[in-house]
N, C-alpha and C positions, 0 to 999 in steps of 0.2 A: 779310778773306777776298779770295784773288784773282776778279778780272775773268772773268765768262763768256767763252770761246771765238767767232768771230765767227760769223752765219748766215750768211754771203757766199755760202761752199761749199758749203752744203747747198745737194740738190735737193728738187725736192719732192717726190717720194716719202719723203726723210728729214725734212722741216720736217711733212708731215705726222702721221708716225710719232711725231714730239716730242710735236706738239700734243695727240695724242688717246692716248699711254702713260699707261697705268696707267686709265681711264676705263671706266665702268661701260656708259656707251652714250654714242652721238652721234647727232644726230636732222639729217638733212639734212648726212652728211658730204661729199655729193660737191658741194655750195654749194661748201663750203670748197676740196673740190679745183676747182675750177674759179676762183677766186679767186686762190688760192698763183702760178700761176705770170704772173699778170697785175700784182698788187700784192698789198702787205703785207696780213693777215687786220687787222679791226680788233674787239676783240670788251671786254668789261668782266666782272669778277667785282664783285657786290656784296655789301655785308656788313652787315646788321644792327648798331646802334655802341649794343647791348646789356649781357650780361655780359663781365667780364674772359677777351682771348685766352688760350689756355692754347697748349699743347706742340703739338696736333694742327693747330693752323695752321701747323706749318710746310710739313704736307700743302700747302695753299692757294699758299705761298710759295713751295715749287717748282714746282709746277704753273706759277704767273707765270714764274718763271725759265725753265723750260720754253717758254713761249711767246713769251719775249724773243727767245729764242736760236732759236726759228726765225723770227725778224724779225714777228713780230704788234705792232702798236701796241694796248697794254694802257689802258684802265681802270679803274683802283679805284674802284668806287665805294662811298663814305661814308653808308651808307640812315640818315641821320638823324631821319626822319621814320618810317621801316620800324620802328626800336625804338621809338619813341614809339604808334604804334599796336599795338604787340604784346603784347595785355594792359598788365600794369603792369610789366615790365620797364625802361623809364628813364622815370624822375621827369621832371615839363615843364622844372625849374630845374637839370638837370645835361645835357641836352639837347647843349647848346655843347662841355662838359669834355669825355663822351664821344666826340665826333668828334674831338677835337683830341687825345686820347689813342691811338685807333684808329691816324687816320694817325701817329703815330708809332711805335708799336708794331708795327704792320703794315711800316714802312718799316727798321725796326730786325731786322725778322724777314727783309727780302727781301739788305740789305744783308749777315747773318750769313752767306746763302746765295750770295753773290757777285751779286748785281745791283744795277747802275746805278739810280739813283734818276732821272735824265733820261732815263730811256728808256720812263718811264710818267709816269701822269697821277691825279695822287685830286682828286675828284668829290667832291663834297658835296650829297646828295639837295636839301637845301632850298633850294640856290642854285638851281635851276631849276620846283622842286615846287611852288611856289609862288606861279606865274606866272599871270598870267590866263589864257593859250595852254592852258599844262598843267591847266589847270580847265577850261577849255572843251576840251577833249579827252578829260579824263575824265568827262566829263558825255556828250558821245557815246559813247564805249567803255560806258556804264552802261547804254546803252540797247539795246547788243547782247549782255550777258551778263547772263544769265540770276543771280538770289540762289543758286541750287543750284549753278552753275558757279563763280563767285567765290568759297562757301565753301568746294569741295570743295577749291577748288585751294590755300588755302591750310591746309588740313585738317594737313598734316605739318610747315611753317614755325610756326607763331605757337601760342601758348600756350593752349591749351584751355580754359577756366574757367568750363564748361558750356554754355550756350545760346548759339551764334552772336552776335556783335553787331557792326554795320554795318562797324568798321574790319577785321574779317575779309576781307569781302570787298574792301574798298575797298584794303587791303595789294596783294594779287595784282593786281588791275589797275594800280595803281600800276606795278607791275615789270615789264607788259608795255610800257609808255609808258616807262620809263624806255629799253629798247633802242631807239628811236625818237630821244629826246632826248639819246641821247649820240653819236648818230649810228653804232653799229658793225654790223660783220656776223652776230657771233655775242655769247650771253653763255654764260658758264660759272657752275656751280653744283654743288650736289650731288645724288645722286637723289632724296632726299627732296624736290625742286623738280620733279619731272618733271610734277606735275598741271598747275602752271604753268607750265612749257612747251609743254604738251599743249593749255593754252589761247591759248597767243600763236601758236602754229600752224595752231588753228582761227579767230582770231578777227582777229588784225591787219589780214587784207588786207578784210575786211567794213569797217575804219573808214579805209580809202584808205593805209595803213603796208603796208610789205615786212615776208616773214615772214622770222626768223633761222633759224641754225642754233645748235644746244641740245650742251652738254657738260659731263657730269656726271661729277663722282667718286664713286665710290664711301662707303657707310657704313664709316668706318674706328671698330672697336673699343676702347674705351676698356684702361683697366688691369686692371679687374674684367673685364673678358670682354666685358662688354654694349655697349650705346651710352652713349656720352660725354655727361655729366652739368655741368653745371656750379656746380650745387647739391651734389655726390657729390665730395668731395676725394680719394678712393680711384682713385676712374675718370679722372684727370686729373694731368697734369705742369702746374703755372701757371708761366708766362713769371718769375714773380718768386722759385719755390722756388730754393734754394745748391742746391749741389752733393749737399752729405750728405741735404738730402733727398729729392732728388732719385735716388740710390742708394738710400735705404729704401725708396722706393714703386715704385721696379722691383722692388728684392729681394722686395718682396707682389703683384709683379703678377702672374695667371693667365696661367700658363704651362707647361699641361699635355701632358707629355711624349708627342710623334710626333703631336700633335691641330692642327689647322691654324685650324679654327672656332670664330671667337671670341677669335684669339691676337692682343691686341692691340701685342705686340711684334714680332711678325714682319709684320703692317702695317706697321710705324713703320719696318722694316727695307725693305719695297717701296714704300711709297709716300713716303719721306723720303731714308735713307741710299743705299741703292744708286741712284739718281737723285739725289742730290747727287754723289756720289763719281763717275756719269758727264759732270753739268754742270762739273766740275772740273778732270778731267783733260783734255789736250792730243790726247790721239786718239781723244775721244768713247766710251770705253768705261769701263763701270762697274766700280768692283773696290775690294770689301771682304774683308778678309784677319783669319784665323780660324786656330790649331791646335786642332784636332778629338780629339774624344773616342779614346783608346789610340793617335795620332797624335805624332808628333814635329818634323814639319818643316806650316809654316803651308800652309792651303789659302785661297785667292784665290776669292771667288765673283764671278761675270763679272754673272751675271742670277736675276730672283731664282728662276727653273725648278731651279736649282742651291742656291739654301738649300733648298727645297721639299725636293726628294730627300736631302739630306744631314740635315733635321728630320725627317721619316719613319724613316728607319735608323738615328736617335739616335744618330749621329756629332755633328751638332749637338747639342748638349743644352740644357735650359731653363735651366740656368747662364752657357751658354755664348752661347748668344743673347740674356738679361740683361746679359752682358758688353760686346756690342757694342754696345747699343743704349744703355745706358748711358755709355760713353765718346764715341758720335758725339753722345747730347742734351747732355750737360755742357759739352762744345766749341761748339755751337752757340747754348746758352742764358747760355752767359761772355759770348758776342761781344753778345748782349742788353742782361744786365747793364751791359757796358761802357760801352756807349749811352746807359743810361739813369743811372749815376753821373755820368756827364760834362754831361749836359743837365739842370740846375738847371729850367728850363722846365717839362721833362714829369713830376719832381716834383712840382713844382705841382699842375701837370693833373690829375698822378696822387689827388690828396688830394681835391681838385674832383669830378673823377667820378665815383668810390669812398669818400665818404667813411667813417669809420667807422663800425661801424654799433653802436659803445657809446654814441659821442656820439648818434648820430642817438635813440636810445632815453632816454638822459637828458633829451636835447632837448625829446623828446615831453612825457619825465616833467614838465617844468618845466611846458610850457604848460598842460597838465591841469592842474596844481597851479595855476596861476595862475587858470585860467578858473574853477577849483573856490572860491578863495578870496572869503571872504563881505566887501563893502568894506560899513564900517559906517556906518551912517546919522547923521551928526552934527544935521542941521537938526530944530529943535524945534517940537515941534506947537504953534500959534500959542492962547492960549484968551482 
């Protein structure tokens, strides 16, 4: 993929415009403007190093590229410790693979979309989590939030499995210490993070830390209509589906004609294609090209205000809009693949962190067997 465009030219009313496209809300936007035009924003996404990335990251991937290109010094951060405490989502002994899978696939994902890999930084939670400092810090932070506040906030991140239990809370504080320790202005996230933001707003400057500024994406809609599953192979594109099947699970995706809510193709069409197709081109404007329903000569959509009205009037059709979102994920998820045949490494990795879960069940099956097995008592009673 070619190289992002520079931010040189941009002013700041357009570096801001970048940062905050396509965002559900921003909590302290004028921090940011008052930053932009002093120095580069510095801000971090971090990610849970959980279950396998699917197709909806690449949501994530432009967003960073998004924020390259209006000169942010980015963060990834690697919460290695964030999926360890999250219920039982990763095992303590694959711990290691998943992070080392994450940044590559993550890096694999930004590279697809044309971004430099020296123009950002991946963080690994435990490199710093683990520090006496960061203990003795979350030991003060514990004493100013409340068991009710820590659980609520992480109420919509971590895995529910009935009755609260301590790394609930201890999750959410974590991540408000984490903006402290990586040093940035802001962190980005999705809304379902807003209770945790809502808490590092109220709470940072009580333990002697600056409070940030908060930027959220939006819930983008899986393929079944709902929220993105990653137990639900329906609701999901994986980084590792070909091509063809990747074409069958569009051709099942809902996408019900002139209906907007719940279409999780025409998300993947705002929050993915037409913001790559404007980080691409040369004069900053977006443009994906369509022949439309009883049409003959191709129509050019600039933004996505323009698919919206063309989906409504059913000039666009749910064939037609499978189409395109279809040929930009194939192109996108090849440049993946390519990545990952060529790096013998993240094969590895990949086997390490996921492994399979026939073996993992045989596995079980032996040791049962073995623990079950009666060892017979040779030594003879003495008379």
């Amino acid at each position: 993929m070619s190289a992002l465009p520079s931010h040189q030219a941009l002013t700041v009313d357009q570096k801001y415009e970048l940062i905050t496209s396509n965002l559900q809300e921003v909590i302290r936007g004028d921090f940011i403007r008052e930053i932009l035009p002093v120095r580069p924003l510095k801000l971090y996404q971090g990610t849970a190093t959980t279950g396998r990335p699917h197709a909806a990251y690449f949501v994530l991937a432009i967003k960073i590229a998004q924020f390259l290109q209006a000169g942010c010094k980015v963060k990834v951060l690697l919460a290695d410790l964030h999926g360890f405490l999250d219920a039982d989502k990763v095992p303590e002994g694959v711990l290691e693979s998943r992070a080392q899978y994450y940044e590559r696939v993550i890096g694999a994902l930004l590279r697809a979309v044309g971004v430099k890999l020296d123009n950002l930084e991946f963080v690994r939670g435990s490199s710093y989590q683990l520090t006496p400092e960061f203990s003795s810090d979350l030991l003060r932070l514990s004493k100013r939030v409340s068991v009710h506040d820590a659980v609520k906030a992480s109420s919509q991140i971590v895995k529910s499995t009935g009755e609260p239990v301590m790394a609930d809370g201890i999750y959410p504080m974590m991540q408000l210490l984490d903006e402290e320790y990586l040093d940035v202005d802001a962190e980005f996230g999705g809304i379902e993070q807003r209770k945790t933001f809502a808490l590092a707003n109220d709470t940072m400057n009580k333990v002697g830390f600056k409070v940030r500024a908060h930027l959220m994406n939006p819930m983008v809609p899986g393929l079944a209509g709902g929220k993105i599953s990653s137990s639900d192979p329906k609701s999901k594109i994986d980084l590792v589906d070909d091509p063809e099947t990747i074409r069958k699970k569009i051709a099942k995706a809902y996408c019900a004609p002139r209906e907007l809510e719940g279409n999780g193709l025409l998300a993947f069409i705002q929050h993915v294609l037409l913001p790559y197709s404007q980080l691409q081109s040369q004069d900053g404007k977006a443009a994906i090209t369509a022949t439309l329903k009883d049409q003959s000569d191709p129509t050019t959509f600039t933004c996505f205000a323009e698919v919206v009205i063309a989906y409504e009037s059913d000039l666009l059709t749910p064939q037609l809009a499978k189409k395109i979102v279809e040929e930009g994920l194939v192109k996108l998820i090849t440049s993946v693949h390519q990545d990952f045949e060529a790096d013998t490494e993240w094969q590895r990795i990949s086997e390490a962190a996921y492994p399979d879960p026939n073996m993992i069940k045989a596995q079980k099956k032996q040791q049962n067997k073995n623990a079950n097995t009666v060892v017979p008592n040779h030594t003879e009673a003495s008379g």
